[in-house]
C-alpha positions as CSV (number, residue, x, y, z in Angstrom):
1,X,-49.4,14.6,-30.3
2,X,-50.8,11.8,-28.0
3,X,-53.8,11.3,-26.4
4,X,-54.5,9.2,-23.5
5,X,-58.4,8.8,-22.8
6,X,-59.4,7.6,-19.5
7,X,-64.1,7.3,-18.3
8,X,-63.1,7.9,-14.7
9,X,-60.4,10.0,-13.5
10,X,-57.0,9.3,-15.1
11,X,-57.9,5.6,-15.2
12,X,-55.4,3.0,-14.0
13,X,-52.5,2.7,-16.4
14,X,-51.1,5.8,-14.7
15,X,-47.4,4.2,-15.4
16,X,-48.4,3.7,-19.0
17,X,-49.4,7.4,-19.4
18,X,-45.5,8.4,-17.9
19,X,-44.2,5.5,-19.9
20,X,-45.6,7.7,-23.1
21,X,-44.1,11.0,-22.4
22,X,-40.7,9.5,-21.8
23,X,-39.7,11.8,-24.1
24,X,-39.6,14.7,-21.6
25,X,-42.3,17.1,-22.6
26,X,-45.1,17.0,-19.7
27,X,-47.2,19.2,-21.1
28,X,-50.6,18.3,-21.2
29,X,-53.8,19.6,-21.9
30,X,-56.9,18.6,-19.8
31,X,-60.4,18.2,-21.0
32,X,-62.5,17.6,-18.0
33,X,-66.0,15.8,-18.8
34,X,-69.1,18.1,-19.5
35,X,-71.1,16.6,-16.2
36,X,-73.8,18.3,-17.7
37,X,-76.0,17.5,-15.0
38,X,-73.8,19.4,-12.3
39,X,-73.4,22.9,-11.6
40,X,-69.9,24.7,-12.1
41,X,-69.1,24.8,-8.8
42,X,-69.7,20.8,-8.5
43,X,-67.8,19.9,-11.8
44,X,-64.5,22.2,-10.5
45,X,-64.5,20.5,-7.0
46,X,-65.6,16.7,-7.8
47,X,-63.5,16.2,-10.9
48,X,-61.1,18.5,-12.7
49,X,-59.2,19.6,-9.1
50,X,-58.7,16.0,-7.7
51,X,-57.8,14.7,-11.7
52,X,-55.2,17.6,-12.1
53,X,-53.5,16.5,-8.5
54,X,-53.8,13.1,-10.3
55,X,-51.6,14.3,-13.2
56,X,-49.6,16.7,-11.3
57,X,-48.4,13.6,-9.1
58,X,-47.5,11.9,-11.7
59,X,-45.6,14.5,-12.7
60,X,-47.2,16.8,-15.4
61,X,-48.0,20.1,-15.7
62,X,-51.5,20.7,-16.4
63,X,-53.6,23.1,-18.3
64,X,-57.4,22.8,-18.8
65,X,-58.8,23.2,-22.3
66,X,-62.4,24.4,-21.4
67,X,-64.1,22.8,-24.9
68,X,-67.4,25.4,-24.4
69,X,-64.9,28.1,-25.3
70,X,-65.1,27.1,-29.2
71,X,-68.4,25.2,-29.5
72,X,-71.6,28.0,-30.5
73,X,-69.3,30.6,-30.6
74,X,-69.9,32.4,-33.6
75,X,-66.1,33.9,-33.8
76,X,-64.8,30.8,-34.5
């Protein structure tokens, strides 16, 4: 597993982030930042759509890993 950890948007080392999944597995797993601040609606439009065209450019296949799905959830 690697991780690639970017403050705004995918950051610029988009070449280095290809560069480590020369491999061939483009699978990757997006955490989008909590913008606690912001409604749904705001944090959906303003980051996660426009960073997943970032990544799907780049040529990755994306899937969002929502972290409020396992945190105060008494299940897990």
């Amino acid at each position: 597993m690697k991780f690639y950890l970017s403050s705004y948007k995918i950051g610029n080392e988009g070449k280095k982030l290809q560069e480590m999944t020369k491999d061939g597995n483009k699978k990757v797993a997006y955490i989008s930042n909590a913008l606690d601040f912001s409604t749904d609606l705001e944090r959906r439009s303003k980051t996660e759509q426009g960073d997943r065209n970032d990544l799907e450019n780049l040529g990755f296949a994306v899937e969002k890993l929502d972290l409020c799905n396992y945190f105060n959830n008494k299940k897990n």
